[in-house]
Legacy VTK file of the C-alpha trace (Angstrom):
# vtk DataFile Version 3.0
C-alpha trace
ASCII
DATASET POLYDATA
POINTS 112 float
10.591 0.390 -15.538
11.109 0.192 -19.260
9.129 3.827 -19.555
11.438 5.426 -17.113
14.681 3.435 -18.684
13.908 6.002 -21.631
13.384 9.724 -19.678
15.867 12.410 -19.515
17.395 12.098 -15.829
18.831 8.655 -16.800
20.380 9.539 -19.673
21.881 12.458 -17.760
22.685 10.351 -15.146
24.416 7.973 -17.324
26.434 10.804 -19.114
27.690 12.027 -16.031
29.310 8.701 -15.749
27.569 7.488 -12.792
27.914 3.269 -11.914
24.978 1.464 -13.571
24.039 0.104 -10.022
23.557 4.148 -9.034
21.579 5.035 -12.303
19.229 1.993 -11.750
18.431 2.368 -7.777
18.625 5.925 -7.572
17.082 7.477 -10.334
14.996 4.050 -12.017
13.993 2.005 -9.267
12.516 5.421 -7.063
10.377 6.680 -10.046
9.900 3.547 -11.212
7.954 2.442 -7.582
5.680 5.555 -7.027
3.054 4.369 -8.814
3.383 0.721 -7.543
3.123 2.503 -3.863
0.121 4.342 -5.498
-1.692 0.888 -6.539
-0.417 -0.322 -2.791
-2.757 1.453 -0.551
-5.979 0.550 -1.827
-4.536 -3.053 -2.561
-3.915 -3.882 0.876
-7.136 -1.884 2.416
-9.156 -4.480 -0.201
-7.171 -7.448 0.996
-8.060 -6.596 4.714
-11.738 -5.822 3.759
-12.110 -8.342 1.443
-11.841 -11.204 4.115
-15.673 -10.696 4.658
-16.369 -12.007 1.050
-14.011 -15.165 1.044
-14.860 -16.173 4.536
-18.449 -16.400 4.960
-18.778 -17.655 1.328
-16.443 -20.404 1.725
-17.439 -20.747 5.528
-13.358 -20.192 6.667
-13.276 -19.345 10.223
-11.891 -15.917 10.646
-12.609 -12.186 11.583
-14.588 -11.494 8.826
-17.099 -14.751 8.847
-17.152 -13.545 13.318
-18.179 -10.271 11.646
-20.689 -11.058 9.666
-22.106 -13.094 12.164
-21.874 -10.725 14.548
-23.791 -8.291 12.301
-26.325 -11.425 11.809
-26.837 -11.904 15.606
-27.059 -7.773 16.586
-23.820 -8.248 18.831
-23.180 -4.466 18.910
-19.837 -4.715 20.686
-18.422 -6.936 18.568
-19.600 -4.812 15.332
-17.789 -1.975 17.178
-14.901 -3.849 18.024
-14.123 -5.684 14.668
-14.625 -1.981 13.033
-12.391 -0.239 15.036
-10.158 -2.695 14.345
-10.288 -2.853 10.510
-9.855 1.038 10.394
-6.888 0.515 12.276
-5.525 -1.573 9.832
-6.532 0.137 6.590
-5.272 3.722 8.314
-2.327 1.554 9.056
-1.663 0.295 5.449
-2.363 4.076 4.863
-0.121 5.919 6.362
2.763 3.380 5.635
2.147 3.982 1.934
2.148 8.174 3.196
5.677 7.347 4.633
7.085 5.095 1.731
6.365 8.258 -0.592
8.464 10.336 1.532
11.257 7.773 1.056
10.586 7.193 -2.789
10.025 10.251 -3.925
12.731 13.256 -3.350
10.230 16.102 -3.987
7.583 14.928 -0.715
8.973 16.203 2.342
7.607 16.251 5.687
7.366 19.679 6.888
6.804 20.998 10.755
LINES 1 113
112 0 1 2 3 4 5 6 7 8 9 10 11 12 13 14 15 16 17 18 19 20 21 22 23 24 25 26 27 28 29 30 31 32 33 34 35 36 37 38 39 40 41 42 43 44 45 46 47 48 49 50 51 52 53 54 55 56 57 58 59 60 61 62 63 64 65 66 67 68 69 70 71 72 73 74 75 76 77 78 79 80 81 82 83 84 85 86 87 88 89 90 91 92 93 94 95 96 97 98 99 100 101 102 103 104 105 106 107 108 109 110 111
């Protein structure tokens, strides 16, 4: 925030006599958030996949300590089933960080 406080637009924005309230949420906050967004994606696919770690090591009941044993036991459906479901949710965490863009950042459009 403090790197964008210092660029161009906000100064222009400010001499055009805009509200502070405008300057900071529509030109600081947006640029401000794309690469928090960025960081987002990956973030939440490693918190989804990272369950496998946590709870077979510290023996928490869960989806990823089923997984593991799942893997540990051949149970081919439930591999298959657990799978499918994890790529659901990191395409999920995906494509809401595809759509947040669109809303951040005024230059992405969605295009038929």
């Amino acid at each position: 925030m403090l790197e964008v406080l210092r660029q161009d637009y906000v100064r222009t924005a400010r001499a055009k006599g805009l509200h502070e309230r405008v300057v900071i949420f529509r030109h600081m906050l947006r640029n401000a958030l794309i690469p928090v967004v960025t960081i987002l994606g990956p973030a939440l696919a490693a918190l989804v996949t990272g369950s496998f770690i946590i709870e077979t090591m510290f023996g928490f009941p869960g989806m990823g300590r089923a997984y593991v044993t799942a893997i540990g036991q051949r149970d081919y459906s439930m591999i298959l089933g657990t799978t499918l479901l994890f790529v659901f949710l990191v395409s999920l965490a995906n494509l809401t960080v595809d759509m947040l863009y669109v809303v951040i950042d005024p230059r992405i459009r969605i295009n038929e």
